[in-house]
N, C-alpha and C positions, 0 to 999 in steps of 0.2 A: 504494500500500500504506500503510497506519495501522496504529502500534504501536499496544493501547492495553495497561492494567492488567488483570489477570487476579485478581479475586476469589474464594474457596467458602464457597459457604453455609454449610458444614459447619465453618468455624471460626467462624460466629457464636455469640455465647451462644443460651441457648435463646428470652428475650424477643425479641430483633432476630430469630433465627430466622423464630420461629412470626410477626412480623409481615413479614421478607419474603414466607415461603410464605403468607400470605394478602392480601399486595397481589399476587402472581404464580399468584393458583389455576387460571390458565385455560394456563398453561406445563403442558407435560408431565416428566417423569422428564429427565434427561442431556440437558439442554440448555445454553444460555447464554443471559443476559438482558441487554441494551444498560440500562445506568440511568448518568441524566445527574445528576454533582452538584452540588447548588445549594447556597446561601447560605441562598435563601428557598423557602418549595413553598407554593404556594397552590392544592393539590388537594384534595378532600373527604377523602383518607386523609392529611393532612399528619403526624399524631401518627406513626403507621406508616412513613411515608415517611422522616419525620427522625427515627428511630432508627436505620433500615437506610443513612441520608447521613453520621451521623454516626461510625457505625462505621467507613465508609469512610472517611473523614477521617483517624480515628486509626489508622487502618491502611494508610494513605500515597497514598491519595488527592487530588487536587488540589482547590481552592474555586471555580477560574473555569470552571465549564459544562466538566470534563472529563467524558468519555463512559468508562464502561469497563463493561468482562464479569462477571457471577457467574455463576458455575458454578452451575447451578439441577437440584438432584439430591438424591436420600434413600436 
């Protein structure tokens, strides 16, 4: 069994918002999304990516590769 952190999209501001739901547009309604936080992201959506890391962050997330949950729902 693995604890991990439990996120919701729904207390993102609206910018981080609208760019989690559009790096997750292929996720359906009431789900959970695995996102791993990094330091660095070297994906095509990096801008997107490190708004929705960063949030986590200051919202008590860890820096070394921890794995946690959003609540992915509207």
């Amino acid at each position: 069994m693995k604890m991990m952190k439990v996120f919701d999209c729904q207390y993102m501001p609206e910018d981080i918002k609208k760019a989690f739901f559009d790096l997750t547009d292929d996720y359906k309604n009431d789900c959970y999304v695995s996102w791993f936080v990094k330091d660095e992201l070297d994906d095509e959506d990096n801008d997107k990516a490190l708004l929705v890391t960063k949030w986590l962050l200051e919202e008590g997330a860890e820096e070394s590769d921890e794995e946690v949950l959003i609540n992915h729902w509207w």
